[in-house]
N, C-alpha and C positions, 0 to 999 in steps of 0.2 A: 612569732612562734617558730621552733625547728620544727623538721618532717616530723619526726619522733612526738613531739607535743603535739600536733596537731592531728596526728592518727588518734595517739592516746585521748584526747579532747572530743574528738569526732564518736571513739569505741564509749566512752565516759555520759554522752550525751552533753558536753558542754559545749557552749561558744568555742566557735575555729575562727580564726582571721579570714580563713578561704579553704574551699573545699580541699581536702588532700590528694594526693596524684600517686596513684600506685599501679601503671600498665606494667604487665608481664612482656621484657625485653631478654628473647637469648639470641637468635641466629642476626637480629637489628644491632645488639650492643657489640656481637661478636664484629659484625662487617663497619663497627662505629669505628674500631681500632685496626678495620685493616689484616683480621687474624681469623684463619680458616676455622670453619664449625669445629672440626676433629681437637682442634688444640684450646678450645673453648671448657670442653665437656670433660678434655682428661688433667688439662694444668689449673688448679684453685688459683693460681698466683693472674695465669690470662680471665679465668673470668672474674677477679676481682677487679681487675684493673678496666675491663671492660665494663662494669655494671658502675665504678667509680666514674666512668666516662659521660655512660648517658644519664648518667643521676646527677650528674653538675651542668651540664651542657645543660639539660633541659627542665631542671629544676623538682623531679623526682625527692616524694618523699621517703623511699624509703631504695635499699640494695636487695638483691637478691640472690640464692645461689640454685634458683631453677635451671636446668639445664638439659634433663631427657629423663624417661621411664626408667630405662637399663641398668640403674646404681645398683638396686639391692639384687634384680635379680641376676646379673653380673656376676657379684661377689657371691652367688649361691649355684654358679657352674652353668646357668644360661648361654644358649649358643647367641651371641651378639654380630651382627653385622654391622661394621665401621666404614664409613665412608668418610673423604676430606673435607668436605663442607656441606655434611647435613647431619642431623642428630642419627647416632647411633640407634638401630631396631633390633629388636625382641625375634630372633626367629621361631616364627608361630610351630612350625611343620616340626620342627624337634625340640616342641617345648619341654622343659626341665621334669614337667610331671606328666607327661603324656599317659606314664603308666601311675596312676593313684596311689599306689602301694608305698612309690618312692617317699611322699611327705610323711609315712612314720620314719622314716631315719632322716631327713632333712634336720642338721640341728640348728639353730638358732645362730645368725652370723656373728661372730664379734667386732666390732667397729672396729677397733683401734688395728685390727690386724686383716680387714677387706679393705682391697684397695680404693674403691671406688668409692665407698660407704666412706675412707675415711679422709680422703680429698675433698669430697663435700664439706665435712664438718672444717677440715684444714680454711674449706675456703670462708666458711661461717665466720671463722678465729679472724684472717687478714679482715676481711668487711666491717669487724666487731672491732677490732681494730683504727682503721680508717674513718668509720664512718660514726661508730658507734655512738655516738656521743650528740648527735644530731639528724641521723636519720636512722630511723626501725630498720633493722638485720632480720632478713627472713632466711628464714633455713626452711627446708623442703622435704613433703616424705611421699610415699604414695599411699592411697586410701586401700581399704579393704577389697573393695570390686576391682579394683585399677590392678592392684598388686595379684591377686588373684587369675585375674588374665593374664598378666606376664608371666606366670609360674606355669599355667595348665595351657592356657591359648583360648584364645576368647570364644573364639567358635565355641570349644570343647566347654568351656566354663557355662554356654548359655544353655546346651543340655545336660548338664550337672544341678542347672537348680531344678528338672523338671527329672533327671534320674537316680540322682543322688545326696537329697539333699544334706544327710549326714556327714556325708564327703565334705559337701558346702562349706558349712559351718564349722569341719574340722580345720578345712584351710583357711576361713574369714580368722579362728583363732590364732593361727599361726604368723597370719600376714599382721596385724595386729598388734601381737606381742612385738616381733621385729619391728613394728615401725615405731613402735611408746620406744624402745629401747635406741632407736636411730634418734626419734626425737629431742631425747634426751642429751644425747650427747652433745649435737645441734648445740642446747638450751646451753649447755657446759658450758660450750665454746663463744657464746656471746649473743646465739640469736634473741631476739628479742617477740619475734613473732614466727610461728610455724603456719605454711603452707602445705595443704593437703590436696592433691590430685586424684580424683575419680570417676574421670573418663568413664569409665566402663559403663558406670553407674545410670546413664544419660540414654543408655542401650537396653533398659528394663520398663516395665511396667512397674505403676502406684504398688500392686501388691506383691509382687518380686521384692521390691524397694525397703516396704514396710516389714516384711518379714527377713530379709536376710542381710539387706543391704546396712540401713538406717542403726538398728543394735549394734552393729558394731563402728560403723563414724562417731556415735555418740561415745562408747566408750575410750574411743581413740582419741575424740577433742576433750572430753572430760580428763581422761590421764595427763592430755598437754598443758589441760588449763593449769592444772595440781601442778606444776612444774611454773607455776608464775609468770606466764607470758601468753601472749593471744592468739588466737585460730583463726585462719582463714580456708575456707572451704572454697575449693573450685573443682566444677563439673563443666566439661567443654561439652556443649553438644544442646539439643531441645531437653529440657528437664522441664517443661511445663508441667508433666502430668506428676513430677515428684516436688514440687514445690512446697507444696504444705509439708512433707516433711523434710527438707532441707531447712527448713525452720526451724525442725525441730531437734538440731543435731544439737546447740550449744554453740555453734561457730560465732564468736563476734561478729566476724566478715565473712558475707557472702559472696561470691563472683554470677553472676547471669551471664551467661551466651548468649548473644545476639538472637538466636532463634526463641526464647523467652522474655516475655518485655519486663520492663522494670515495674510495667502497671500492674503486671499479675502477680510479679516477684512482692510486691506493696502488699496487695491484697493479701494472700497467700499466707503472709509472713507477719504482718501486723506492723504498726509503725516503730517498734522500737527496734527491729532488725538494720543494721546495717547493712547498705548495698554497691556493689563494686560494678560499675559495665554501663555499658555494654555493646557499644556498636559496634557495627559490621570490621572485623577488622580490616578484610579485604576491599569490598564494595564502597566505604564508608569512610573508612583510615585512608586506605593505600592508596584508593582509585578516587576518592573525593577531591574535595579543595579545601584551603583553608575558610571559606566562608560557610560550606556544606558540612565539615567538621564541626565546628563552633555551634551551628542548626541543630546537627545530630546531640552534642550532649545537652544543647539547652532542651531539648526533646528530655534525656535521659535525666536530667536535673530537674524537671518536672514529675517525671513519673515516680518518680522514686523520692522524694520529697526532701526534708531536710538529714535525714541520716543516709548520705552519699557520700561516696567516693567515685572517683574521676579515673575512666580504665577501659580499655575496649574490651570488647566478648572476650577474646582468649589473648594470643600473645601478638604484639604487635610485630609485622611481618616484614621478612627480608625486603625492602624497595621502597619502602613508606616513607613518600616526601619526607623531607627534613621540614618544610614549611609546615606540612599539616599536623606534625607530633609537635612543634609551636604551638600550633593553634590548640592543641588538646592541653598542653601546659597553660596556654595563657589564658582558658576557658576557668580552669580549677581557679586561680589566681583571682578571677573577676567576682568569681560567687562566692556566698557561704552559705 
């Protein structure tokens, strides 16, 4: 089977030859080639090249064009702080909407003419390109909560749901429409599956979640499904107490953070949910061995049952033996 088959096989519920291998590599693939973070995140052409690197070295099913928060809100006049070799940050203290009032004139970004917004997709096209024909092309957007925060500041956003919730909901709209509309292009350009980031999301309570969060993920992977290609959902952080509804978005694929087990993510979610994770990526990946790696996902291939994918908690980290992302590739290879 190619990567591409054997996700699609895995999402399908059918016989895989071997579990599929989908870890989130940016600052790892970037230092794979030898090419500082800054020229990662701003040229599509280095991180294709770089995502083609550790997707052949180590047998990766699929490419990616994840790379940092900053795209959209970037291309919407966001104050960004750039460093040489680390992803680009959101400055919280002069965030874009500090004053609420600015998102009725905020108007909807246009891809083809934000710079950042349209690098991404650029890079979706080279990958779609390269790869396309044998491993799944992910294209990337950020979720409602995630997106939310970058625009207002997360501090400010967490007393937003508790003073304004009208506000809320006017900007869960807005972040929303721009990402169905990002996504899309993505789709244009050759992705084959969309990844959605929502961090923030992980920073809430069950009924924050259920009330403001969860309505609009679902509408966001429901508009991507309609677009013909698959959803993966990932929340970095403990999302234990929103489990049952991460279930309930629609996502093919789920991601689990390390700090959630896969036992619960199982429970939670019922067995036809697909499940992505999860171990430590630092404690676990970085700082383990290759026999303690091999342990941990036979751990996480247990708990999680036979609808798994093969993937640490979040992104796998700058320093991470070369032997032990081995051992995580040659893990997926042995099971199905």
């Amino acid at each position: 089977m190619t990567g591409k088959e054997r996700i699609l096989a895995m999402v399908a519920g059918e016989p895989v030859d071997h579990l599929p291998l989908m870890p989130i590599t940016m600052m790892f693939a970037a230092d794979t080639i030898g090419v500082p973070y800054r020229r990662y995140v701003t040229d599509h052409r280095v991180l294709a090249e770089a995502q083609m690197a550790v997707a052949e070295t180590y047998g990766f099913d699929y490419v990616s064009v994840i790379s940092d928060p900053a795209r959209e809100a970037s291309d919407l006049g966001a104050t960004i702080e750039w460093f040489e070799n680390q992803p680009p940050a959101i400055v919280e203290s002069t965030a874009l909407l500090a004053e609420k009032d600015r998102l009725r004139g905020l108007r909807l970004p246009v891809v083809e003419t934000s710079p950042r917004m349209r690098d991404r997709v650029e890079g979706v096209a080279l990958l779609a390109a390269q790869a396309g024909a044998s491993r799944m092309v992910e294209g990337w957007v950020e979720g409602p909560c995630a997106m939310a925060a970058d625009l207002r500041g997360l501090n400010t956003l967490m007393l937003d749901f508790f003073d304004d919730e009208a506000f809320v909901f006017d900007l869960f709209e807005y972040a929303v429409a721009m990402e169905i509309a990002f996504a899309h292009e993505q789709v244009r350009a050759g992705a084959t599956l969309i990844g959605i980031g929502d961090a923030a999301a992980s920073l809430i309570g069950p009924r924050l979640y259920m009330k403001f969060v969860l309505p609009y993920e679902k509408r966001l992977i429901a508009a991507i499904r309609e677009m013909g290609v698959l959803v993966r959902l990932h929340i970095c952080g403990n999302t234990r107490k929103i489990l049952s509804g991460m279930g309930q978005t629609g996502a093919e694929i789920i991601d689990l953070d390390f700090l959630a087990s896969l036992a619960e993510g199982r429970a939670a979610m019922g067995d036809g949910q697909v499940l992505l994770g999860n171990i430590d990526p630092v404690r676990a990946l970085r700082d383990g061995t290759p026999e303690s790696v091999t342990a941990a996902f036979a751990t996480c291939h247990r708990e999680a049952g036979r609808r798994y994918i093969v993937g640490a908690g979040c992104e796998v980290t700058r320093g991470t033996p070369v032997e032990n992302v081995k051992a995580m590739a040659q893990f997926a290879c042995s099971r199905n």
